[in-house]
NUZA-72295 format. One record per residue (C-alpha): x, y, z; residue in three letters. Coordinates in nm, 3 decimals, always signed. Example, Ala and Ser with C-alpha at 12.3 -4.5 7.8 and 13.67 -1.06 7.14 Angstrom:
BEGIN
<<+1.230; -0.450; +0.780>; 'ALA'> <<+1.367; -0.106; +0.714>; 'SER'> 
This chain:
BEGIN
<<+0.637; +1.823; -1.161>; 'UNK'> <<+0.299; +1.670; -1.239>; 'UNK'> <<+0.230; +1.404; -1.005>; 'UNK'> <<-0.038; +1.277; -1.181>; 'UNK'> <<+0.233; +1.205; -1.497>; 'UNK'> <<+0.448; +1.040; -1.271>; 'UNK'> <<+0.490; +0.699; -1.406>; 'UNK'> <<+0.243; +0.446; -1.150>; 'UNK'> <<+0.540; +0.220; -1.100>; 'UNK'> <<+0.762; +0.481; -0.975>; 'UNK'> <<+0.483; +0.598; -0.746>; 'UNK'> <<+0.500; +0.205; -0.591>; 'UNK'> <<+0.866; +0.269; -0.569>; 'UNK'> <<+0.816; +0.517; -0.362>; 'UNK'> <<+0.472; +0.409; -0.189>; 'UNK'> <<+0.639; +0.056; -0.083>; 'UNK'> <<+0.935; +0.203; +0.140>; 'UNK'> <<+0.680; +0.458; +0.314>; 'UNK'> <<+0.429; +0.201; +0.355>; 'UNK'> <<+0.690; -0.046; +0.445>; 'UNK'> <<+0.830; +0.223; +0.717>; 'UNK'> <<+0.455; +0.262; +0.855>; 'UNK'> <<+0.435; -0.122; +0.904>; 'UNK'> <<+0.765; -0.163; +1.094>; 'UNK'> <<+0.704; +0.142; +1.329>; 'UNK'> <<+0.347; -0.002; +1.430>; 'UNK'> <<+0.479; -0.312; +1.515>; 'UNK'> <<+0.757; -0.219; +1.734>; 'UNK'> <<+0.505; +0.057; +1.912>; 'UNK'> <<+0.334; -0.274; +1.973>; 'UNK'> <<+0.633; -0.376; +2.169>; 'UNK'> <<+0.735; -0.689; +1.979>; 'UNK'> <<+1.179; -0.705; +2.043>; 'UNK'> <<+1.230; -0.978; +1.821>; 'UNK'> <<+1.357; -0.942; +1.455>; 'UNK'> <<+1.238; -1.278; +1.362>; 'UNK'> <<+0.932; -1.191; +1.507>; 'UNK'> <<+0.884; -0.838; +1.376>; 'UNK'> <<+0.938; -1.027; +1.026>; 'UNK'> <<+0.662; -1.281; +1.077>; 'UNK'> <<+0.366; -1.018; +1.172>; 'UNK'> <<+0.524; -0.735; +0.883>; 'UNK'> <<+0.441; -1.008; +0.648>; 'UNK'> <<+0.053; -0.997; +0.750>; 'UNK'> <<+0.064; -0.659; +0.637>; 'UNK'> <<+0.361; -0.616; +0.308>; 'UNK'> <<+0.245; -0.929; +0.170>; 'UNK'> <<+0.063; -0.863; -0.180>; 'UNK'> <<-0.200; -1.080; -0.082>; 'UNK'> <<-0.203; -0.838; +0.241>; 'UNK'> <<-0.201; -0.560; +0.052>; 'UNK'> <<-0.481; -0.654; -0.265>; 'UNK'> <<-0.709; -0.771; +0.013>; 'UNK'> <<-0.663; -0.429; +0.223>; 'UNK'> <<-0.674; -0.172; -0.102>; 'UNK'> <<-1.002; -0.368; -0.210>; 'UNK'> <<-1.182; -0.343; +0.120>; 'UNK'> <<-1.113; +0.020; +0.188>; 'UNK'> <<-1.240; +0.024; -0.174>; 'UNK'> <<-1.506; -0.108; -0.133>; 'UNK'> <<-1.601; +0.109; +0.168>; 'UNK'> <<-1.572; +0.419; -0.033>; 'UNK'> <<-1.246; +0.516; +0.133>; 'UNK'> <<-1.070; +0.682; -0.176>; 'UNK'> <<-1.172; +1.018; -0.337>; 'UNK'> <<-1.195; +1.062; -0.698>; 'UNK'> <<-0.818; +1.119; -0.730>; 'UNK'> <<-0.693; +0.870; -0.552>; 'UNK'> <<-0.922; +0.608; -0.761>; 'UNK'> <<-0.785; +0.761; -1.044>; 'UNK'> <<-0.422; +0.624; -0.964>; 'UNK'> <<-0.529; +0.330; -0.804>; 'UNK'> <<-0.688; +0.240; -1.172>; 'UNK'> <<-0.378; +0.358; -1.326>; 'UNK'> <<-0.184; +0.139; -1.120>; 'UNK'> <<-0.365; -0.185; -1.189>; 'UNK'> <<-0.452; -0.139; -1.532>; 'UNK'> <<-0.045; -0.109; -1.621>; 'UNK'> <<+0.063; -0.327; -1.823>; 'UNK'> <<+0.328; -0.525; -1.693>; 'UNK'> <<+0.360; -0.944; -1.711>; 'UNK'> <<+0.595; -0.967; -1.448>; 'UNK'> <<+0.507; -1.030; -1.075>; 'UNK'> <<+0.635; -1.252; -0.772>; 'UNK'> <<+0.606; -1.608; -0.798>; 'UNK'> <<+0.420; -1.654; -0.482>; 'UNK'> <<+0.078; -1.425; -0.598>; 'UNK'> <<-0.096; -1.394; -0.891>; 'UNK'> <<-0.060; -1.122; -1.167>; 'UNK'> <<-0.425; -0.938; -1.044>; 'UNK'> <<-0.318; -0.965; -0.694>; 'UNK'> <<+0.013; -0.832; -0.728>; 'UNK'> <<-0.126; -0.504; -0.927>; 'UNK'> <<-0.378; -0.455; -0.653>; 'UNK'> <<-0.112; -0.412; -0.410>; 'UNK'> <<+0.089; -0.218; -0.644>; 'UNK'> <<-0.181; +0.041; -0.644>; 'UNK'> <<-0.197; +0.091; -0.321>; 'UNK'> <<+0.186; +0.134; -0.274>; 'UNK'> <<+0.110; +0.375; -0.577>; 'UNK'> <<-0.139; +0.602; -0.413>; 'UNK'> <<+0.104; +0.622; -0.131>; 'UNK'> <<+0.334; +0.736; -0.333>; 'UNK'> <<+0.127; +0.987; -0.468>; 'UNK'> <<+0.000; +1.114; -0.165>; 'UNK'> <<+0.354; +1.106; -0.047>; 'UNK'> <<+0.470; +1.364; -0.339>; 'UNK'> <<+0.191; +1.573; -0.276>; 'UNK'> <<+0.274; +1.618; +0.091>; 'UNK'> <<-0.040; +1.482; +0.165>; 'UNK'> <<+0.106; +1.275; +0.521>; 'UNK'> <<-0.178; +1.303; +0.695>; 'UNK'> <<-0.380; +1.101; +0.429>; 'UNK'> <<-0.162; +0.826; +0.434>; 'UNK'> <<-0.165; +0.845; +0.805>; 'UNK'> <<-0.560; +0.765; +0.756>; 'UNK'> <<-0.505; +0.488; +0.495>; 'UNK'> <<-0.283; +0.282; +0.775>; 'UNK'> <<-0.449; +0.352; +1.079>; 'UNK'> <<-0.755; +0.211; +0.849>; 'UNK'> <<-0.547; -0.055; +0.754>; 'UNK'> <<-0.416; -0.124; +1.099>; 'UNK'> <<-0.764; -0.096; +1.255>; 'UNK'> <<-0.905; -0.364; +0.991>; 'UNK'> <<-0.596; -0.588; +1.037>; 'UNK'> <<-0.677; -0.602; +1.417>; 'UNK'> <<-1.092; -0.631; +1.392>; 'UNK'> 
């Protein structure tokens, strides 16, 4: 399979539960045994708002290689008119792309680069 071919919305299929899996094991490493409040912090991070604001700031730092921006662009240039009612349709495809790099870095067995994207993300969330 050519991951690259691999439709960008299926890679955010993907990408979401992984990053979604990241999210919930960092919090309870931080110790927090409440469900209700596991909820309330995941949503600082799996919110698309979250999410937009994080993919723009690691791109922005010149995080991403050449491939990666190539999905990421992919991603939020798909045309699609749907999205949640609580964000807007430019902030929903931001976080869209970065579920879909995850993805992609996910089929390419690349674990230790998404590894660096959340630590990156976690480290920003906390300074």
């Amino acid at each position: 399979m050519n991951v690259l071919e691999v439709n960008v919305l299926v890679l955010a299929y993907l990408g979401d539960t992984i990053y979604e899996n990241y999210v919930r094991r960092y919090l309870i490493n931080k110790n927090i045994s409440n469900v209700n409040d596991l909820q309330k912090e995941a949503i600082k991070y799996v919110s698309a708002v979250s999410q937009a604001k994080f993919i723009g700031n690691l791109i922005d730092s010149n995080f991403f290689n050449e491939e990666e921006l190539s999905v990421i662009k992919r991603a939020r240039n798909y045309k699609s008119n749907s999205h949640p009612k609580n964000c807007d349709i430019v902030t929903y495809k931001h976080a869209t792309a970065l579920e879909a790099v995850i993805g992609y870095l996910s089929l390419l067995n690349k674990e230790d680069r998404i590894k660096e994207i959340m630590e990156k993300i976690f480290y920003e969330e906390v300074h």
